[in-house]
C-alpha positions as MATLAB code, in Angstrom:
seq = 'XXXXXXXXXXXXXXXXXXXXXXXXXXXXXXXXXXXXXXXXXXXXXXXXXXXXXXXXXXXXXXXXXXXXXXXXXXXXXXXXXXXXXXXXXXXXXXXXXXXXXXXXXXXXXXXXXXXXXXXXXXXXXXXXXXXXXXXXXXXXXXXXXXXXXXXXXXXXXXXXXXXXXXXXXXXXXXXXXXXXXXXXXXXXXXXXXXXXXXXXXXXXXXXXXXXXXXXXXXXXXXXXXXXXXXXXXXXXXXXXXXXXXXXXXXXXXXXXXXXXXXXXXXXXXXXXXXXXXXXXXXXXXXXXXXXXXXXXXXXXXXXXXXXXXXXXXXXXXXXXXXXXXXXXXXXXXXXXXXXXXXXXXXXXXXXXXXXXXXXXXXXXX';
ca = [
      -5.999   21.262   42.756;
      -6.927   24.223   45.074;
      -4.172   25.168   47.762;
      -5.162   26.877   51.283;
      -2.858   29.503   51.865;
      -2.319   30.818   55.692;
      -4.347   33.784   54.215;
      -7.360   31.868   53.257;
      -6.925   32.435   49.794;
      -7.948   29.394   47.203;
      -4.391   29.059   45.917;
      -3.093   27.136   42.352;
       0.413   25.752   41.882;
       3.111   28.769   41.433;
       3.672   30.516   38.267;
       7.166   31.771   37.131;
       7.551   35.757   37.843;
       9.930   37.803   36.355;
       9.901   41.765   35.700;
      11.112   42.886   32.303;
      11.172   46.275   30.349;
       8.471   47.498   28.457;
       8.186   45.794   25.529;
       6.169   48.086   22.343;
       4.677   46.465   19.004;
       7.102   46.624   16.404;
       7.575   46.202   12.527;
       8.907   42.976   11.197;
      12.151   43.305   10.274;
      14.225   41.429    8.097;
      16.011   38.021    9.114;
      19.478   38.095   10.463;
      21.382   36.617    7.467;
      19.709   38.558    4.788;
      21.063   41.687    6.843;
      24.503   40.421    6.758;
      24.505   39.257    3.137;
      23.359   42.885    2.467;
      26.061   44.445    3.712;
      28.951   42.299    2.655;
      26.927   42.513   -0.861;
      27.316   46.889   -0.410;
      30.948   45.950    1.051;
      32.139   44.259   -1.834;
      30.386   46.762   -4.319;
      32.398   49.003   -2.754;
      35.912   47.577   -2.984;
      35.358   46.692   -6.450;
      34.163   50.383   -6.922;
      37.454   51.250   -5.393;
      39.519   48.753   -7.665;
      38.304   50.239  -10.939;
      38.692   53.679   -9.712;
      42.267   53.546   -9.090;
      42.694   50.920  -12.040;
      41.195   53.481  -14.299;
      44.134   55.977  -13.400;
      46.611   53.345  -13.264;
      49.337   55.394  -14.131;
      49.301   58.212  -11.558;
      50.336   55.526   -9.400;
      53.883   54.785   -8.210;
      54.363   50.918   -6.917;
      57.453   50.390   -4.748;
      58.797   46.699   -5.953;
      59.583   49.311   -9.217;
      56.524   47.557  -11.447;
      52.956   49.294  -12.908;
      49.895   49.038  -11.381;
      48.191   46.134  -12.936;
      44.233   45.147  -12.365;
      45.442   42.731   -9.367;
      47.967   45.838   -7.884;
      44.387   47.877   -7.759;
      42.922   46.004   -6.329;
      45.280   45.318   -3.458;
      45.515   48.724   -3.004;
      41.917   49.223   -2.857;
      41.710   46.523    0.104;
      44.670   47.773    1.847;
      43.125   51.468    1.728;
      39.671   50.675    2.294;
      40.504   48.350    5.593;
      43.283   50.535    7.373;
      45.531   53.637    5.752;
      47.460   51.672    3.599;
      51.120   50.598    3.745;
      52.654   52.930    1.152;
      54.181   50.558   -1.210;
      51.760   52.185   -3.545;
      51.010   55.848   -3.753;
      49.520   58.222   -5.976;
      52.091   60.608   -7.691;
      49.624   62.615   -9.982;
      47.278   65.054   -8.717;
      44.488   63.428  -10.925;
      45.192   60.081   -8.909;
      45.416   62.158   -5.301;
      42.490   64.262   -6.066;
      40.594   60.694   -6.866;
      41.355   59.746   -3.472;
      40.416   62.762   -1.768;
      37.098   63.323   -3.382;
      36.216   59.379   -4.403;
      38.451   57.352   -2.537;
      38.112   58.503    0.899;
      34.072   58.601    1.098;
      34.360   55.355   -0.170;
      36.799   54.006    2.886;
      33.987   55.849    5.570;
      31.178   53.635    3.673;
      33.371   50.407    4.149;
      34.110   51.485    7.647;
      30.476   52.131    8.456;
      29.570   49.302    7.082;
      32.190   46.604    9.043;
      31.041   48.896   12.717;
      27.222   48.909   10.813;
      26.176   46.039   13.372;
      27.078   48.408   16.986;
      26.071   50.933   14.837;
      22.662   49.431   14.465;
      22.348   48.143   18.219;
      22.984   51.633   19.509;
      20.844   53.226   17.024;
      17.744   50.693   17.979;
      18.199   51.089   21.692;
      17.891   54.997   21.306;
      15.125   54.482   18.416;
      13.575   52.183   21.425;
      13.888   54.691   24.307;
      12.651   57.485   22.359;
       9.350   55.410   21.614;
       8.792   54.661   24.590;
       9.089   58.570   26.099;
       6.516   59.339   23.628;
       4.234   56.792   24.325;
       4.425   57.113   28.051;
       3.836   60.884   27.013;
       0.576   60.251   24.985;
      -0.930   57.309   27.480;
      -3.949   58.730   28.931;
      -7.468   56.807   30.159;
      -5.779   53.628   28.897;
      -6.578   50.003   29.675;
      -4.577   47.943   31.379;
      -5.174   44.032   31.118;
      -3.091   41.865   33.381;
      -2.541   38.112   32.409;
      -2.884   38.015   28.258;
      -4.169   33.908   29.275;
      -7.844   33.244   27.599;
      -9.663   35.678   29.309;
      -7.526   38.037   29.223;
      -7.245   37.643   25.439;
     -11.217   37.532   25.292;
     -11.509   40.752   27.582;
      -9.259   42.765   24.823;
     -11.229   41.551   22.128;
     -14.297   42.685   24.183;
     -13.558   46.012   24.588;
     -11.557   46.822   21.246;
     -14.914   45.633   19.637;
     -16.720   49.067   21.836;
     -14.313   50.892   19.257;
     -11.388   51.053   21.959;
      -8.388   51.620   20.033;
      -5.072   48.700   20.114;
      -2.452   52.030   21.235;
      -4.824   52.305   24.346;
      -4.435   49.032   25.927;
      -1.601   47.809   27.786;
      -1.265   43.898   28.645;
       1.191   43.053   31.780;
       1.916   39.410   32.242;
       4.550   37.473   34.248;
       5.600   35.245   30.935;
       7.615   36.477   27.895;
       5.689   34.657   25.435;
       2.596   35.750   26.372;
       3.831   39.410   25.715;
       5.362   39.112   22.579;
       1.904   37.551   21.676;
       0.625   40.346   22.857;
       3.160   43.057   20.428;
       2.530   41.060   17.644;
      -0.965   41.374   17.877;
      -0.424   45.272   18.126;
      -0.292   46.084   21.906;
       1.934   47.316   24.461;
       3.573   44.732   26.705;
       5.277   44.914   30.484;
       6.941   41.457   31.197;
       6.701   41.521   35.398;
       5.006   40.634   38.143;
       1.750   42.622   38.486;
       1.691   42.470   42.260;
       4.743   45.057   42.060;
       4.302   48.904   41.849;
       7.043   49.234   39.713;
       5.564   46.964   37.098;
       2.550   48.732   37.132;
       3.789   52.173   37.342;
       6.021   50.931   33.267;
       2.396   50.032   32.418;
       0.914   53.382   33.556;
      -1.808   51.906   35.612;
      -1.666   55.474   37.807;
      -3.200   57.056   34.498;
      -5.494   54.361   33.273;
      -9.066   54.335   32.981;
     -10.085   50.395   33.614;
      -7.899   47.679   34.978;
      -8.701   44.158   34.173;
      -7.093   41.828   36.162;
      -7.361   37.984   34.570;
      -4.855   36.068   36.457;
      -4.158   32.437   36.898;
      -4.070   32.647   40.481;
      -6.460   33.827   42.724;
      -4.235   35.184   45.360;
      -1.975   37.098   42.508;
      -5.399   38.393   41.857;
      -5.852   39.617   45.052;
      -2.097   41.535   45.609;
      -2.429   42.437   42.113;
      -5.996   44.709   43.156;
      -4.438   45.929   46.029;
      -1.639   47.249   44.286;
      -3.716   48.364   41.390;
      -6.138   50.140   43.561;
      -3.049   51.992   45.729;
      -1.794   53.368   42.198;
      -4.664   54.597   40.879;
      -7.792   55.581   43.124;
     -10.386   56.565   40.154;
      -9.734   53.248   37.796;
     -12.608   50.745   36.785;
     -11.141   47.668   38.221;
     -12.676   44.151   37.377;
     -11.315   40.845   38.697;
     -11.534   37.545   37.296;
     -11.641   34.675   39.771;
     -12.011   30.986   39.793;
     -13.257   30.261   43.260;
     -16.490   32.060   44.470;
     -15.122   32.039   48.005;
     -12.424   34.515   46.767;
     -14.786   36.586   45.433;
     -15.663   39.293   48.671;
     -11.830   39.452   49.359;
     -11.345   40.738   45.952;
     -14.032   43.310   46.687;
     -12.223   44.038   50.089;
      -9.448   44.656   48.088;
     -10.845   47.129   45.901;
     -11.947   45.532   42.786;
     -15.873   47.037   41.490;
     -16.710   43.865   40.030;
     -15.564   40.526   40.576;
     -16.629   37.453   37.980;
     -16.158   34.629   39.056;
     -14.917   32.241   35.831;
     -16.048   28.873   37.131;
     -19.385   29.431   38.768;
     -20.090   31.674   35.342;
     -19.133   28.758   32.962;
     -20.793   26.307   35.126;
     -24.059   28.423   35.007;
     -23.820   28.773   30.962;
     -23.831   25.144   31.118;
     -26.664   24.393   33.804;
     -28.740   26.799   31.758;
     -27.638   25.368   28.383;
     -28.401   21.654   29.675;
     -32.553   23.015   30.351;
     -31.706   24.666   27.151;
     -29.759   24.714   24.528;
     -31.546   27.687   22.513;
     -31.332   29.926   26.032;
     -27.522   29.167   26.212;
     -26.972   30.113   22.722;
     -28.749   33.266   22.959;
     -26.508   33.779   27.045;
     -23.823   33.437   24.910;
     -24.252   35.603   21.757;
     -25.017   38.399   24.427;
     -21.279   38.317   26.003;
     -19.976   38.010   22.575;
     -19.111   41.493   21.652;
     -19.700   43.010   18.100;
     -22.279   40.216   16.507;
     -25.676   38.828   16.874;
     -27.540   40.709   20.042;
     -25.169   42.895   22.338;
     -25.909   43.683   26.020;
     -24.790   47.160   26.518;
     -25.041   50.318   28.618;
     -25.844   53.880   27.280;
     -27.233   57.200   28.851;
     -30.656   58.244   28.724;
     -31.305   60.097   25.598;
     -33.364   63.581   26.157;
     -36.669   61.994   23.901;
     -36.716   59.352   26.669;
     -36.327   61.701   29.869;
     -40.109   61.219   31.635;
     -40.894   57.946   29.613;
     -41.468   54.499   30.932;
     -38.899   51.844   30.385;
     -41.362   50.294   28.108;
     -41.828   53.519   25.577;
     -37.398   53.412   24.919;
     -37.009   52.193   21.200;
     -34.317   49.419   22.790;
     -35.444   46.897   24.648;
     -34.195   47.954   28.545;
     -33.600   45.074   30.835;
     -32.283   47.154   33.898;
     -31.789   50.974   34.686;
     -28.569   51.501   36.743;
     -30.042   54.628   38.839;
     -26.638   56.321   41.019;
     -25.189   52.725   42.261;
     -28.380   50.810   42.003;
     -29.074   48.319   39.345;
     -32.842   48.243   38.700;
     -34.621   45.528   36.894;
     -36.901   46.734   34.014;
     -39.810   46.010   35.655;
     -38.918   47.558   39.950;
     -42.044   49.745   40.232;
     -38.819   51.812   41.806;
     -38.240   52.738   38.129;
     -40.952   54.995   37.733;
     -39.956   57.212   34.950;
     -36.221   57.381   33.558;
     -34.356   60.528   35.159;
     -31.457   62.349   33.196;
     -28.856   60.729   35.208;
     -29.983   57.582   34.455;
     -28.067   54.900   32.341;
     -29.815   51.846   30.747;
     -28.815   48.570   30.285;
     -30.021   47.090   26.804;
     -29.965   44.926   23.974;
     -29.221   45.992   20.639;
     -28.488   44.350   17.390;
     -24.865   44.414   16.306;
     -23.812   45.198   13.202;
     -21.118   42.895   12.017;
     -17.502   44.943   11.589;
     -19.360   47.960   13.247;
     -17.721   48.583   16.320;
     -20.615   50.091   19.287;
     -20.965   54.175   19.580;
     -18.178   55.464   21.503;
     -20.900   56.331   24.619;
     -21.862   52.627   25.082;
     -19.508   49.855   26.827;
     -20.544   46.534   27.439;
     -22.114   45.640   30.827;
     -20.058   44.108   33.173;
     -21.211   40.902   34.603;
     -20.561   40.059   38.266;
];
């Protein structure tokens, strides 16, 4: 049900916000208990390493109740030694037995040690393992894209563009719910749990330094302060909103946004036209579907086609975007295509082939 807002906005019921760290893909690593049945499996290795060591030299030992050193008197002394310094009612009294526990002994009480402090150990190690990723992936992060809301079209958007042969490292999903994000790292891409509408979220996902922003909310009006902030970061960026009510559609291009889609009027179209017919609507839709069947994309002018009609190209040309004009194929404004023209096609995908790196799929607005 569609909320007025004192703005004017088309509003939806709230969603939870939260801000979060930044949240990289990682490695699966092993389950809790098999960690912890690891170590005490190394742990007791080593006390029963320990045991047979000093059993071995039994009689360089002295024991202070005035009896040998028997199999169980190792290996209490091996527990005792291994866990604190020992209490002295046994010693070694030959210098094969202290030279044992200098050189075999006392490694062997560091292992046990590191391995009862293994689990702070391992916390403080991960945290700077963690920080030091991040640095250098901050570091490298350059003409990026950032997707905001990993929802169905957000998920659909990434799939889009990775299929134009946009690597996973380069895109960045934000989104206000936890889940979402670690659906997002598992499926190889950098997360930021927050609240798009804040700078600071934005600024852990380096939207200052990214090349295209898509914004595909649940919410119209977080769709709105999410452009705004977007566009205050980062000036140059390709920005393209997804919106479900057209009405909201000029605010978001008040607001900055270079193409706005609006999600319900587009479905609703797909199925007005697939209603008059079906055959049409398949083909509408094997067009936005990126990487099979027929592809609708944009590439410059190659020098062979410089002077040429749109009808001598080797694609088939449906528009020529001429500076910030988009011409249809057949404008007599056309003329001849110019060198700083860019035309809008369709090609035949090739299945698993991702497009050339100088096409990108045309946005739809």
């Amino acid at each position: 049900m569609k909320l007025p807002g004192r703005d004017g906005i088309a509003r939806r019921p709230d969603e939870h916000l939260v801000t979060r760290r930044v949240k990289l893909p990682r490695r699966i690593v092993e389950r809790p208990l098999r960690q912890v049945a690891k170590r005490l499996t190394v742990a007791l290795f080593v006390l029963v390493a320990t045991a047979l060591i000093v059993w071995a030299d039994r009689e360089g030992y002295n024991d202070s109740a005035g009896d040998g050193v028997d199999l169980l008197d190792s290996f209490y002394y091996a527990t005792v030694t291994l866990s604190t310094t020992g209490y002295g009612d046994i010693t070694p009294v030959s210098d094969s037995a202290r030279l044992t526990n200098i050189f075999l002994v006392t490694p062997l009480r560091v292992l046990f040690l590191i391995i009862l402090v293994g689990t702070t150990l391992e916390v403080l190690t991960e945290r700077t393992r963690e920080e030091w990723r991040q640095n250098r992936w901050r570091a490298a992060l350059r003409d990026h894209t950032v997707v905001i809301g990993f929802g169905t079209k957000g998920r659909s958007a990434i799939q889009t563009v990775c299929a134009t042969g946009l690597k996973k490292e380069q895109v960045v999903v934000v989104d206000p719910h936890p889940p979402a994000v670690d659906a997002a790292t598992a499926d190889g891409y950098a997360g930021v749990v927050g609240d798009a509408t804040r700078s600071e979220v934005l600024r852990r996902a380096e939207a200052q330094r990214a090349r295209q922003i898509i914004i595909a909310t649940q919410r119209d009006d977080t769709a709105v302060l999410a452009t705004l902030t977007a566009r205050r970061l980062n000036r140059a960026a390709k920005i393209v909103v997804a919106v479900r009510e057209e009405e909201n559609a000029p605010l978001l291009r008040q607001s900055g946004a270079d193409v706005v889609i609006t999600s319900a009027s587009a479905a609703g179209r797909l199925l007005g036209l697939s209603v008059l017919s079906p055959a049409a609507g398949m083909v509408m839709e094997d067009l936005i579907h990126q990487g099979s069947g027929l592809d609708l994309v944009e590439r410059p002018v190659t020098k062979a086609e410089v002077g040429r009609g749109v009808r001598e190209t080797d694609d088939l040309v449906v528009s020529v975007l001429r500076g910030h004009r988009v011409l249809g194929y057949d404008d007599p404004a056309v003329g001849t295509l110019q060198v700083t023209d860019r035309l809008i096609t369709i090609v035949r995908a090739s299945p698993g082939t991702p497009v050339a790196p100088h096409t990108r799929p045309l946005p739809q607005d």
